[in-house]
N, C-alpha and C positions, 0 to 999 in steps of 0.2 A: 287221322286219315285211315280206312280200313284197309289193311293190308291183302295183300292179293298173292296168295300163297300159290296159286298154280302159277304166276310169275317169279318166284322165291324157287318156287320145284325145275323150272325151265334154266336158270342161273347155276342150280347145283348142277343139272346135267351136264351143261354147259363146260364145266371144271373137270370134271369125271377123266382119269384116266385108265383108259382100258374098263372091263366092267366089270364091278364091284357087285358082293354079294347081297341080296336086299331082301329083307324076311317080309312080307307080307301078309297084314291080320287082311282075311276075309270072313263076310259076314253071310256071304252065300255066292251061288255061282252069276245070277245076273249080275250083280254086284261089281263082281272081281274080272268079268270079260273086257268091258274096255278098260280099267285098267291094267289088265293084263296086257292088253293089246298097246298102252301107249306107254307100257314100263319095260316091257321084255325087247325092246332094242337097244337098251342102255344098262340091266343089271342082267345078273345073275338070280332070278328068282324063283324063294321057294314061298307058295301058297302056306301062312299057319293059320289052321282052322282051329282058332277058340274061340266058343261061343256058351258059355255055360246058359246064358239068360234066354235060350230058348227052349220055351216049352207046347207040347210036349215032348216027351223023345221020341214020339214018330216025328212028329215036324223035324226035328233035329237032325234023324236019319236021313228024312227028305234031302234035305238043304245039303251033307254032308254028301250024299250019294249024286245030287245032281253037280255039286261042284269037282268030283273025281271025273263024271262024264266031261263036262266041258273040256276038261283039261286034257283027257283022252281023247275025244273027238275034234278037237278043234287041232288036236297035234301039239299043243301050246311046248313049249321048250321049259315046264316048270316041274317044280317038285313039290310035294303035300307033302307039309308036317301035320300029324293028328292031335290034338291034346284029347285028355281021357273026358269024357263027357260026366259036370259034376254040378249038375245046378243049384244042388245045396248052399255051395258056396256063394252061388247070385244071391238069393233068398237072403242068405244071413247079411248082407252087404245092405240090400235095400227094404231090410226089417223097418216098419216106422215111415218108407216114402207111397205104401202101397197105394195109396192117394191122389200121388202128386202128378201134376200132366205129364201128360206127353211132352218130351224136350225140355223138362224140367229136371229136379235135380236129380229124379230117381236114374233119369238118362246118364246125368254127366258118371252118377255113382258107376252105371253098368260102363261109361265110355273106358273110365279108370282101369276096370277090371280086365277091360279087354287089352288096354294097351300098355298097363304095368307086367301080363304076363308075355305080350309080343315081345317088350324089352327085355325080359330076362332069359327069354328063349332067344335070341338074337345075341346077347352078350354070352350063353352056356354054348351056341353054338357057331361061335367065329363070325357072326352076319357085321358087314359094312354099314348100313344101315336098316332101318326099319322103317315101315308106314302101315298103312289102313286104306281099305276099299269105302268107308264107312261116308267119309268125303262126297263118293257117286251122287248117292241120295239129294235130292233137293227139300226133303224133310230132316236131314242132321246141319247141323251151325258146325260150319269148318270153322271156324275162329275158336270155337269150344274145342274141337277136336287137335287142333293145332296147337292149341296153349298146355293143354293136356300131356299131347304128343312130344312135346318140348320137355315137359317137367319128369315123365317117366325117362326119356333120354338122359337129362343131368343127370338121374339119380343110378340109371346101369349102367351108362358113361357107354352107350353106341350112338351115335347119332338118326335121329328123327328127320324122314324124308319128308318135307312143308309140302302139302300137300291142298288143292279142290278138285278134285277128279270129276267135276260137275260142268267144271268152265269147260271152253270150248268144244260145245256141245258133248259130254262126254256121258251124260246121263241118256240124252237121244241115243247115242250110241251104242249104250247096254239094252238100251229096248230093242235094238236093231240085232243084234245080235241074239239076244237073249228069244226073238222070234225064227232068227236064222236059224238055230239048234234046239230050237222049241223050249225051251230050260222051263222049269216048273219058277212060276215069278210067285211068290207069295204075299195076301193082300193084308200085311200085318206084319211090322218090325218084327216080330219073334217072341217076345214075351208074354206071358199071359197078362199084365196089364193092359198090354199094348192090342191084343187078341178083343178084352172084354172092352178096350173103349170102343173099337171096331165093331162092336156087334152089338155096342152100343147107339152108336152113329145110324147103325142101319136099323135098327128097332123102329 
């Protein structure tokens, strides 16, 4: 039976007492607006923007500049952690998958990346739990993302917020918003694979 993780996330809050601090990967500012909007009643949230797998670094700048606006304009009650911008590191990670589809393994390798450094940036800096924006999309597999999200948690020992930030309408939602503050929406996961199958598609 597939489990139904925005009903897993509803049960934790549920428990919650008083509110707890909760680190946040985002992957860009549409992204992280409604979940912003249907996390920030119940934690204590700081936005961590790592993203090494996008390129290039103006895209990078983009995505990183419009997610400070959000957060400023919309008043949101959060805080931005920055990590240093090192795509190197993506590259050396998915050497050998440069091939592989979209959603496939080169993904899961990059989902890894993003959510073993949430964890240990959540465990170095006192967070209750952690989660991911990454969820919103209705092109990423929350069941990948969760299982993942699970495994990086046993291993810094914070707990992983189970998470589809997609269910109840939550993707409608970030378009909603994301035209309310105009947010720069990007037509392309972030990576340059993800870039050339795109302009592939449109060829």
């Amino acid at each position: 039976m597939k489990q139904n993780y925005d009903l897993c996330m509803q049960q934790v809050i549920k428990s919650l007492q008083g509110k707890p601090r909760l680190l946040l990967h985002s992957c860009c500012g549409p992204c992280s607006s409604a979940v912003l909007e249907r996390l920030t009643p119940h934690f204590e949230v700081t936005v961590y923007f790592f993203n090494p797998c996008i390129h290039p670094s103006g895209e990078y700048e983009k995505r990183l500049s419009e997610q400070r606006r959000l957060i400023r304009e919309a008043h949101l009650p959060v805080k931005i952690l920055e990590a240093p911008y090192e795509p190197e590191s993506y590259f050396a990670l998915v050497k050998g998958l440069e091939s592989a589809p979209e959603g496939g393994d080169r993904c899961l390798v990059c989902f890894r990346q993003r959510l073993e450094a949430t964890a240990r940036a959540a465990k170095d800096n006192g967070f209750d739990y952690f989660t991911t924006t990454l969820t919103v999309s209705p092109h990423k597999n929350a069941e990948n993302l969760n299982r993942i999200g699970a495994e990086t948690a046993q291993a810094a020992g914070v707990p992983f917020l189970p998470c589809d930030f997609k269910k109840r309408s939550g993707y409608l939602r970030s378009l909603q918003l994301s035209a309310e503050y105009k947010l720069y929406r990007q037509d392309y996961c972030g990576c340059v694979y993800s870039r050339r199958d795109q302009d592939t598609e449109q060829a």
